[in-house]
VOPAVO-844904 format. One record per residue (C-alpha): residue number from 1; residue in one letter; x, y, z. Coordinates in pm, 1 decimal. Layout:
% residues N
+-----+---------+----------+----------+----------+
| num | residuo |        X |        Y |        Z |
+-----+---------+----------+----------+----------+
| NUM |       a |        X |        Y |        Z |
...
+-----+---------+----------+----------+----------+
This chain:
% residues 241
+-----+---------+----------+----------+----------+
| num | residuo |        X |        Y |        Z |
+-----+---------+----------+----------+----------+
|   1 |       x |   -631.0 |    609.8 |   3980.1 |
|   2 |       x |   -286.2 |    684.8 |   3798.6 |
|   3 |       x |   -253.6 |    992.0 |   3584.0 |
|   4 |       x |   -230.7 |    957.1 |   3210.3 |
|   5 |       x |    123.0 |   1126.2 |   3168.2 |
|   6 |       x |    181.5 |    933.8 |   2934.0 |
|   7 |       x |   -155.6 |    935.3 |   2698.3 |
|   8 |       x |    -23.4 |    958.0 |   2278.4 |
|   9 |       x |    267.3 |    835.0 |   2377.4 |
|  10 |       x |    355.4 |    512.3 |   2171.0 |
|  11 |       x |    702.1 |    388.3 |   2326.2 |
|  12 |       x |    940.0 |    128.4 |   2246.2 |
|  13 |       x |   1244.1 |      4.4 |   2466.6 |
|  14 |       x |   1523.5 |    -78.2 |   2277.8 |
|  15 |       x |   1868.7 |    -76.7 |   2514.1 |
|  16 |       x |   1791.6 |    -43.0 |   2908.8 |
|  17 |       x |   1879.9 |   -220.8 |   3196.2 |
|  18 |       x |   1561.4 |   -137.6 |   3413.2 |
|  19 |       x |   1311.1 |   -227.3 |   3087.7 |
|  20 |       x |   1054.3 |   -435.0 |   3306.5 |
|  21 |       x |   1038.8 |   -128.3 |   3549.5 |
|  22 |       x |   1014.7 |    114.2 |   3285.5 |
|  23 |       x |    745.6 |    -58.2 |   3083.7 |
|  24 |       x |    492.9 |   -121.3 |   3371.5 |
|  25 |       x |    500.3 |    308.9 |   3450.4 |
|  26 |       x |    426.7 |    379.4 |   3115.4 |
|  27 |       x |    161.8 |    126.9 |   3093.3 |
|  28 |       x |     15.4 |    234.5 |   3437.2 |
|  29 |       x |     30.9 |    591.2 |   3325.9 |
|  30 |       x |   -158.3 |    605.4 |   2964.5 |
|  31 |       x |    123.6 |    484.5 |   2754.1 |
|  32 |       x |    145.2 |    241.6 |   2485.6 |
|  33 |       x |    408.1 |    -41.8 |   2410.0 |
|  34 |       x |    440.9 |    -89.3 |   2040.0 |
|  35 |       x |    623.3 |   -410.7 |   1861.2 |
|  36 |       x |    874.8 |   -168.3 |   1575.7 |
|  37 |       x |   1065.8 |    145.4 |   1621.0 |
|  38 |       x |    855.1 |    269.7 |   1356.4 |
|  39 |       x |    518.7 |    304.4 |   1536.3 |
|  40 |       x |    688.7 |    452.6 |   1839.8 |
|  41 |       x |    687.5 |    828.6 |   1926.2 |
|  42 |       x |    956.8 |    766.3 |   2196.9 |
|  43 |       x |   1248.0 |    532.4 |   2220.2 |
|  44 |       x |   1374.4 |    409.3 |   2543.1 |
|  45 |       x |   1758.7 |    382.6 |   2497.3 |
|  46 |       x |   2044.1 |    442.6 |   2759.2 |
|  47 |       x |   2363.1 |    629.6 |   2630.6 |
|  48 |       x |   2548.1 |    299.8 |   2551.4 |
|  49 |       x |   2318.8 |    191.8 |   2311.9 |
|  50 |       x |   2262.6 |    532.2 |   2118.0 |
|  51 |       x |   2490.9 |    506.7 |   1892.8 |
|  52 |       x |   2338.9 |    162.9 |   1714.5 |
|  53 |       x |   1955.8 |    321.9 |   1773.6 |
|  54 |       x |   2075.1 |    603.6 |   1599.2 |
|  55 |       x |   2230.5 |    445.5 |   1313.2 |
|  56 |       x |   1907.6 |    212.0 |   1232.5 |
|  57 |       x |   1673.5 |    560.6 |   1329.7 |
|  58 |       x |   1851.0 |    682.3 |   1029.9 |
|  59 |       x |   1884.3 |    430.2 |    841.9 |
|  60 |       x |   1516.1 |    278.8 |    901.0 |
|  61 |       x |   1362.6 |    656.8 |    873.6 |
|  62 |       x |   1150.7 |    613.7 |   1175.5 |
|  63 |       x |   1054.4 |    976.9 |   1353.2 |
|  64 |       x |   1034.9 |    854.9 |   1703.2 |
|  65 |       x |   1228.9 |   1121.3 |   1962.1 |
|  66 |       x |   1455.8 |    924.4 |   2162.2 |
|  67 |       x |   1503.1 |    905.0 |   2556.5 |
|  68 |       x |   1673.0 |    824.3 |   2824.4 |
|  69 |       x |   1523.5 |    588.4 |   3122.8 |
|  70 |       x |   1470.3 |    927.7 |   3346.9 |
|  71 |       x |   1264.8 |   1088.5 |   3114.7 |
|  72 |       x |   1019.2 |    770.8 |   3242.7 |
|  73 |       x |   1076.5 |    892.6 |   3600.2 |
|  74 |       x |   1148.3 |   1251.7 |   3564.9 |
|  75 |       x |    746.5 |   1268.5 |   3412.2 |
|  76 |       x |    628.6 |    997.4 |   3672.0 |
|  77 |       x |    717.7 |   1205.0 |   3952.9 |
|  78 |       x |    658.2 |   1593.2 |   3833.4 |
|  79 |       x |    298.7 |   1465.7 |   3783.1 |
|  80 |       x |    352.2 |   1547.1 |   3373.4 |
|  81 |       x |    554.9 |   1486.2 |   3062.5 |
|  82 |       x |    857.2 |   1636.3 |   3062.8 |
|  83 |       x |   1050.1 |   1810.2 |   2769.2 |
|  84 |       x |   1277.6 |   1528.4 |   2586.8 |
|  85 |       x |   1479.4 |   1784.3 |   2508.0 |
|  86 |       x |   1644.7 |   1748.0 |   2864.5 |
|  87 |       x |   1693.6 |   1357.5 |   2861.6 |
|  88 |       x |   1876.0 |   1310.5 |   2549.7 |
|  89 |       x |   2090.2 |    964.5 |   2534.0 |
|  90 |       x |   2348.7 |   1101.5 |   2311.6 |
|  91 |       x |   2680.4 |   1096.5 |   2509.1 |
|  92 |       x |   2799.8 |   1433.6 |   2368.2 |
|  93 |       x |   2537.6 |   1577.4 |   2629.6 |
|  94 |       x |   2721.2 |   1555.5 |   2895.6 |
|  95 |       x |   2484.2 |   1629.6 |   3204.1 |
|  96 |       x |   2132.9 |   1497.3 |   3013.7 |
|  97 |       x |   1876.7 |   1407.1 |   3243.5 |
|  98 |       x |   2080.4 |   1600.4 |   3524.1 |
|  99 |       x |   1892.9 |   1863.6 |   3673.6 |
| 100 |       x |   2148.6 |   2072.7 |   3891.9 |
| 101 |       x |   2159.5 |   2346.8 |   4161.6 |
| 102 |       x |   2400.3 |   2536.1 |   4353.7 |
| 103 |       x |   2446.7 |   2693.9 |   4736.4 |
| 104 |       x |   2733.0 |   2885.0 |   4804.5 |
| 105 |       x |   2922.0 |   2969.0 |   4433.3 |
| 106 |       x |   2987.6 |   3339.5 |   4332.8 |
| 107 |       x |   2707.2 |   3522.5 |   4063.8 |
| 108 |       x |   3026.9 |   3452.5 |   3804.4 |
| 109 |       x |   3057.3 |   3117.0 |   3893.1 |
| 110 |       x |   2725.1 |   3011.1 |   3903.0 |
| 111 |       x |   2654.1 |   3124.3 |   3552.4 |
| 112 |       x |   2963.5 |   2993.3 |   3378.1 |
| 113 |       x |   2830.6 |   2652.2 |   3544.8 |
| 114 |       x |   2444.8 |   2716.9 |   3439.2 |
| 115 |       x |   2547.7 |   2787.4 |   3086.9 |
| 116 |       x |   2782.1 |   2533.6 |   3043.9 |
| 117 |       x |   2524.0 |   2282.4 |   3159.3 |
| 118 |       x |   2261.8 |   2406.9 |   2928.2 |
| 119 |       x |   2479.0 |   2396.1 |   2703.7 |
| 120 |       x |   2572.3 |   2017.5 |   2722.6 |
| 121 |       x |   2221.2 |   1908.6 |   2763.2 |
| 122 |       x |   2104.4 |   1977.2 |   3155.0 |
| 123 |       x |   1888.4 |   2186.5 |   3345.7 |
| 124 |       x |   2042.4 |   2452.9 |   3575.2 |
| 125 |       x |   1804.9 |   2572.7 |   3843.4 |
| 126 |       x |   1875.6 |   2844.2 |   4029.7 |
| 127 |       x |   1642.3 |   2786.3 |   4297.5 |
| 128 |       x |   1640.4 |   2454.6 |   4466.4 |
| 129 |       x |   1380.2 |   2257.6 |   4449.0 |
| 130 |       x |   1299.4 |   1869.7 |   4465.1 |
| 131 |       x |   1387.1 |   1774.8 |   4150.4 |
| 132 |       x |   1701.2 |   1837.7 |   4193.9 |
| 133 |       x |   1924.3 |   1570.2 |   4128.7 |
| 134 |       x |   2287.3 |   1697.0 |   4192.1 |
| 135 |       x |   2372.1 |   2004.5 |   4434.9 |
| 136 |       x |   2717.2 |   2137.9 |   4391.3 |
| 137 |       x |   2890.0 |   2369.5 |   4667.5 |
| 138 |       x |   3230.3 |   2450.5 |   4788.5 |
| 139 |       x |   3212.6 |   2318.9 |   5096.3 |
| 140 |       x |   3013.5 |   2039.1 |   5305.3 |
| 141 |       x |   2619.9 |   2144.1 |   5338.1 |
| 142 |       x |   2401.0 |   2026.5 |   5682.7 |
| 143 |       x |   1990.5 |   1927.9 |   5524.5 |
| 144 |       x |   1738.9 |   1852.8 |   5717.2 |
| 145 |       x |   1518.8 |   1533.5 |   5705.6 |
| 146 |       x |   1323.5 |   1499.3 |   5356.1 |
| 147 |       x |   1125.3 |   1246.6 |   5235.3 |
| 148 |       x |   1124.5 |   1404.9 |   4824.4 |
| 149 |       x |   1519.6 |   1590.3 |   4847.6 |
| 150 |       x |   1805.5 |   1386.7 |   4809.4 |
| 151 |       x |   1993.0 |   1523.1 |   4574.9 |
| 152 |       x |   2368.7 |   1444.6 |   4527.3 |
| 153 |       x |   2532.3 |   1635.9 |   4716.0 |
| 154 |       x |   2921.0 |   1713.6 |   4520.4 |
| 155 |       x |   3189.4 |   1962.6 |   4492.3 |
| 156 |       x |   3197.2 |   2198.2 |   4238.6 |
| 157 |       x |   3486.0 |   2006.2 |   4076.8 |
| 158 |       x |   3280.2 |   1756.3 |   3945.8 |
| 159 |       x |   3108.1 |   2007.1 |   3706.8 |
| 160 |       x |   3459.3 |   2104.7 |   3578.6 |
| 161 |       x |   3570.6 |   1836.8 |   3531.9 |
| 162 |       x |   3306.2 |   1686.2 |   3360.4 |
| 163 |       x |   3376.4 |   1979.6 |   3156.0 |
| 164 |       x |   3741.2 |   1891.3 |   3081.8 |
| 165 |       x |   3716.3 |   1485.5 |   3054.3 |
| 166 |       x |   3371.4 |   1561.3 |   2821.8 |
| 167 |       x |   3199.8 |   1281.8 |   3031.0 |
| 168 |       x |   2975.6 |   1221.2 |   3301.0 |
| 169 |       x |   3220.0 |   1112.2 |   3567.2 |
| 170 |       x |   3123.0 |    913.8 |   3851.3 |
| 171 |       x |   3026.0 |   1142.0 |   4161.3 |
| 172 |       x |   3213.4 |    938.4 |   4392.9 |
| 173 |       x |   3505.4 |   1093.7 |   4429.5 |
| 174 |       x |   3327.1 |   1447.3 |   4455.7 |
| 175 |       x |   3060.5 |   1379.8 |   4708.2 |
| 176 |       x |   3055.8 |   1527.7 |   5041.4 |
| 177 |       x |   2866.0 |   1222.1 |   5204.2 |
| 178 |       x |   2893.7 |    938.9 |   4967.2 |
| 179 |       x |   2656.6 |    665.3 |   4987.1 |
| 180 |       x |   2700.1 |    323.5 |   4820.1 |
| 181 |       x |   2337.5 |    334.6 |   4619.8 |
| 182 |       x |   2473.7 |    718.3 |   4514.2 |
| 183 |       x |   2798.5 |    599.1 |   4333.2 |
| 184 |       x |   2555.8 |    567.3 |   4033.8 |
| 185 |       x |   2531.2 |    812.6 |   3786.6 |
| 186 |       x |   2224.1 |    763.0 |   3662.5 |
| 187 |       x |   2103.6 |    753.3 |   4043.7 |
| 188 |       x |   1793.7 |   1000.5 |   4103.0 |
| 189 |       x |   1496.2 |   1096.2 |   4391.8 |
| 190 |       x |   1287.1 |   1027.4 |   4065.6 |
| 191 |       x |   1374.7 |    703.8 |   3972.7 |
| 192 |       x |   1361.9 |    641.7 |   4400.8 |
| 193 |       x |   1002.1 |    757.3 |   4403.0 |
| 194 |       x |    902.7 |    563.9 |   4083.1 |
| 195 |       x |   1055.2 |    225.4 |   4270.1 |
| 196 |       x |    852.6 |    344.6 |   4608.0 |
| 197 |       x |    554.1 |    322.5 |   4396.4 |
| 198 |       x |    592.4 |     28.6 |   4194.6 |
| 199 |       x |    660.2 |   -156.7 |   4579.7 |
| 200 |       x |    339.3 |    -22.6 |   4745.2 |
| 201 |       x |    178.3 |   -197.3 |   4424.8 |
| 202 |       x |    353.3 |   -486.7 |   4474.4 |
| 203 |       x |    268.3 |   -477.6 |   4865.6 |
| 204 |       x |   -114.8 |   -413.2 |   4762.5 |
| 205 |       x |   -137.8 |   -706.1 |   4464.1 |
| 206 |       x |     10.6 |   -958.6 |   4711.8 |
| 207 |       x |   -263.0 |   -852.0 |   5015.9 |
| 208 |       x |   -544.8 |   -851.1 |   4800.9 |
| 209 |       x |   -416.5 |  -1175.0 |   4657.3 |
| 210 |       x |   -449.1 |  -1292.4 |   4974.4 |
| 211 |       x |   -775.5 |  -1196.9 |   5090.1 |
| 212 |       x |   -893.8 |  -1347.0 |   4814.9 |
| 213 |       x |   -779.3 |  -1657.1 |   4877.6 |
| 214 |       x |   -880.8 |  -1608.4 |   5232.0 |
| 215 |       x |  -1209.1 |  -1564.6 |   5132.3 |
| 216 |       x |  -1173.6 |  -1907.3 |   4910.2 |
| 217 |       x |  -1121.7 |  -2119.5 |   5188.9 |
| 218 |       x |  -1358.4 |  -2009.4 |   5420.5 |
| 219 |       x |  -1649.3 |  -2037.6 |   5139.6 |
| 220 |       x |  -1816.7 |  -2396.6 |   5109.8 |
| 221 |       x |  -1707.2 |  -2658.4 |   4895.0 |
| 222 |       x |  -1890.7 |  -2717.7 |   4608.5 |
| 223 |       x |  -2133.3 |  -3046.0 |   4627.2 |
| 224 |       x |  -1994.9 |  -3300.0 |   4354.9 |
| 225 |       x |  -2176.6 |  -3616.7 |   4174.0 |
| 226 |       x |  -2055.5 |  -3962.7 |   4332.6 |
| 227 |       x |  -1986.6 |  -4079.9 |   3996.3 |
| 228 |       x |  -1733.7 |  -3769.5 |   3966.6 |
| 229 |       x |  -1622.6 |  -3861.4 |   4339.6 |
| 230 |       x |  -1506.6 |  -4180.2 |   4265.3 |
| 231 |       x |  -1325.8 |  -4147.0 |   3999.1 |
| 232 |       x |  -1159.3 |  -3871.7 |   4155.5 |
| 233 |       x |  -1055.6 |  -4187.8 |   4457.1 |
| 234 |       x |   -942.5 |  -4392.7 |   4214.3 |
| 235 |       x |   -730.1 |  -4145.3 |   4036.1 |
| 236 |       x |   -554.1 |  -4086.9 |   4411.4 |
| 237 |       x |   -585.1 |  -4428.1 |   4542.9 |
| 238 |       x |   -356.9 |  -4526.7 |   4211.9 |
| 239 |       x |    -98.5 |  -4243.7 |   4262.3 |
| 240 |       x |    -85.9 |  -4321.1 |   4601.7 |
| 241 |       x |    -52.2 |  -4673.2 |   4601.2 |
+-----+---------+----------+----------+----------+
């Protein structure tokens, strides 16, 4: 049986590419889809549609906090609701909905990083843990297997400059091992583990499905009227012929 992460939660998704994927967790997990902005208690809105959400939030007066898509999978997979206050879609928060580590950085340098993270809307951790999204070192890191950590891994430069552009840059160009599905910004083990789950479903539905049917053919057919018979022949006979 799912959790209810999302119990009180009223949401509406206004601007988001993965909408279909993002509804169904919230349904599965306690939450409730409503039909205006103005009954919802969250928004669903990616950074490129703030801007107009945040104009007609204003404008319309509704109180509903609004979200990026990872807030969705951030909660899913921590097992709770997590803090909006960490998955902000306005732009001008840089590293929203980034949670970020470090291996390897001086005391100095790892706090002018935390701080100017927090600052700009992420989460610094300084101990490393699974829900990490983005690990920043110096130099090129060995990890061992993991099914739950796979963070990012990227210099150190793409904090700063991040920091000097005032954007969320691509990680491309910074990572140590780049991977095709990582080029993604918005790429997280959270929203990985919330797709894992949503396929298992998928993979059970479609088995049970099929049992079912199974079942349907091996029961016996149900004993029909001869008037009911033959008019079902003639219907045939006449498509047929």
């Amino acid at each position: 049986m799912a959790l209810a992460i999302f119990e009180g939660v009223e949401y509406y998704i206004d601007a988001c590419s993965d909408a279909d994927q993002n509804a169904r967790l919230l349904d599965i997990h306690g939450g409730k889809r409503t039909r205006t902005r103005k009954l919802a208690t969250r928004i669903i809105v990616e950074p490129a549609g703030f801007k107009m959400c945040a104009r007609e939030k204003e404008k319309e007066g509704f109180k509903a906090i609004l979200v990026t898509p990872e807030w969705v999978y951030s909660s899913v997979k921590a097992g709770n609701k997590q803090s909006s206050n960490y998955y902000s879609p306005d732009p001008s928060m840089v590293f929203s909905s980034v949670i970020i580590s470090a291996v390897g950085l001086s005391d100095s340098q790892a706090a002018f990083i935390g701080a100017e993270v927090a600052r700009r809307g992420g989460q610094w951790l300084a101990a490393i843990t699974d829900n990490v999204t983005h690990l920043i070192s110096k130099t090129e890191l060995d990890f061992p297997p993991s099914d739950s950590f796979h963070p990012l891994h990227v210099s150190h430069r793409w904090v700063l400059e991040c920091l000097v552009q005032d954007f969320l840059l691509p990680t491309a160009p910074f990572e140590f091992s780049p991977s095709h599905e990582h080029n993604n910004p918005s790429f997280s083990a959270a929203r990985r583990f919330c797709q894992s789950i949503l396929s298992q479903m998928n993979v059970h539905t479609t088995v049970s499905i099929s049992r079912r049917t199974i079942r349907l053919r091996g029961s016996r057919l149900p004993v029909l009227p001869f008037e009911v018979l033959a008019k079902i022949f003639i219907e045939f006979r006449d498509i047929i012929y």
